[in-house]
N, C-alpha and C positions, 0 to 999 in steps of 0.2 A: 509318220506321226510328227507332225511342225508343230508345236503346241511353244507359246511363250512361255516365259519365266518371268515374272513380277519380281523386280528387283528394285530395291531404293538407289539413290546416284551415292548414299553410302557405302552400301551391302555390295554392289557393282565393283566398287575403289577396291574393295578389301578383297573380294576374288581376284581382281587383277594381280591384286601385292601377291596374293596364295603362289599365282600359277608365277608371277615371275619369280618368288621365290623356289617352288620347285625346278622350274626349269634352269635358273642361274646356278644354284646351291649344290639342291637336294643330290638334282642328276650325276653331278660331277662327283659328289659325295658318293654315291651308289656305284657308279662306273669306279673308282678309285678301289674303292671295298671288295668288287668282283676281282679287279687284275690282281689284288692285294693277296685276295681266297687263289685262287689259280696259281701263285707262284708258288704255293703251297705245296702242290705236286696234284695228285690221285683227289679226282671232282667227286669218284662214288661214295666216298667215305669223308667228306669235308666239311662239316656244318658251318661251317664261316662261309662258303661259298653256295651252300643252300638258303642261308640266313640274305646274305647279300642280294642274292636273286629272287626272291620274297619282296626284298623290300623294294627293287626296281620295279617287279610288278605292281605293285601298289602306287608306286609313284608315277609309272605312265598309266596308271588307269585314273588315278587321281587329276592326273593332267586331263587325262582325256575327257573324264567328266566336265570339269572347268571350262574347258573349251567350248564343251557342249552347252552347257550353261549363260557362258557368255557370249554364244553367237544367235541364241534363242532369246537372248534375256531383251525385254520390256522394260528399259531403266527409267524412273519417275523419281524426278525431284520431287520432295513435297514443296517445296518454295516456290514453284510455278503453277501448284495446285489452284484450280476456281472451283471446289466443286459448292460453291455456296451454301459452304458450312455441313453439310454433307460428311459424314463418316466414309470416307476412302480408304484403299489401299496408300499406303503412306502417311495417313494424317495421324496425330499425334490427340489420342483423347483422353479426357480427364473424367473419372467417376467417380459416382461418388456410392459406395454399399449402402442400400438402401435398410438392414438390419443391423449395424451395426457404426452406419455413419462412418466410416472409413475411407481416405481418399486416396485415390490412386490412379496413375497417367502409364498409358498404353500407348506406343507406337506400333499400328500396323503393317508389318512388314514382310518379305517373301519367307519362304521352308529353311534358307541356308543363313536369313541374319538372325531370325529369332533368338531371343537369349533374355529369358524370364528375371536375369541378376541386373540385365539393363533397362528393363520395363520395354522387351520388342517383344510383342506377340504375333507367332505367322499367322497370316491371313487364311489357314485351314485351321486355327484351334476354334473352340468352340466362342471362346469371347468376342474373338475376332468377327465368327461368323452373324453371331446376332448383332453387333453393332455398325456392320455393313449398310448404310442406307439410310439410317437413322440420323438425328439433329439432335443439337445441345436441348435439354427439357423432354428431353424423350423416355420412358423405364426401359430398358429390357431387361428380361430374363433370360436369365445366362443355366444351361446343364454344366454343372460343376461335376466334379467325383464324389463332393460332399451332397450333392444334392444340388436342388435348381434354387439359386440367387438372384437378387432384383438391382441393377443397378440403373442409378439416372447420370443418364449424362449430363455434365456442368458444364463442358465448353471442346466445340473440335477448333484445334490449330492445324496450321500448313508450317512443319517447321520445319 
């Protein structure tokens, strides 16, 4: 299964800091913890050394994933974007709530930047997927939780 990973050349930067964070840090951290638990004596009965090795596991699976991530990943600048004016993966769109006149800017972005407190919506949620294709002056309606919403778009950027 080679399938890419839609990544912004943001979302890409901040994985890279992740995995050299784990791997510079985290690991040494972890390996210290285990010699730390073992000096201890008797490993069948040591929660500090169960604790410790828990958490390597998680850190080389962590790594591992990252890896994987970023040797599949699709990095796209939006600032090189042409999709003429086009809603893309990466483009940065402004709507407007068609009930209630409310305005708000979405960046389309991969499953690991998403973060709804910065306005990135992954390119699998539902807003994402109606706005896929579409142009500034276009309605779509969006399947909410609350129900199906109508927004227009007001202007797609490459930012």
């Amino acid at each position: 299964m080679n399938t890419s990973v839609p990544l912004t050349k943001f979302g890409a930067e901040l994985l890279k800091e992740e995995l050299h964070q784990l791997k510079t840090k985290e690991r040494r951290i972890v390996i210290d913890a285990i010699s730390e638990a073992r000096s201890h004596g008797d490993l069948s009965e040591n929660a500090e050394y169960d604790a410790a090795k828990e958490r390597q596991a998680f850190v080389e699976g962590r790594i591992a994933e990252l890896e994987g991530k970023l040797g599949a990943a699709q990095i796209i600048d939006p600032v090189t974007l042409d999709a003429e004016g086009r809603v893309v993966f990466a483009a940065t769109v402004d709507l407007e709530d068609l009930e209630n006149g409310q305005k708000v800017t979405y960046q389309i972005v991969g499953m690991d930047e998403a973060d709804l407190k910065l306005s990135k919506v992954s390119v699998t949620s539902p807003i994402a997927r109606a706005l896929i294709g579409k142009y500034a002056g276009d309605v779509v309606e969006v399947q909410a939780p609350s129900g199906p919403r109508e927004y227009e778009i007001l202007e797609v950027k490459y930012i």
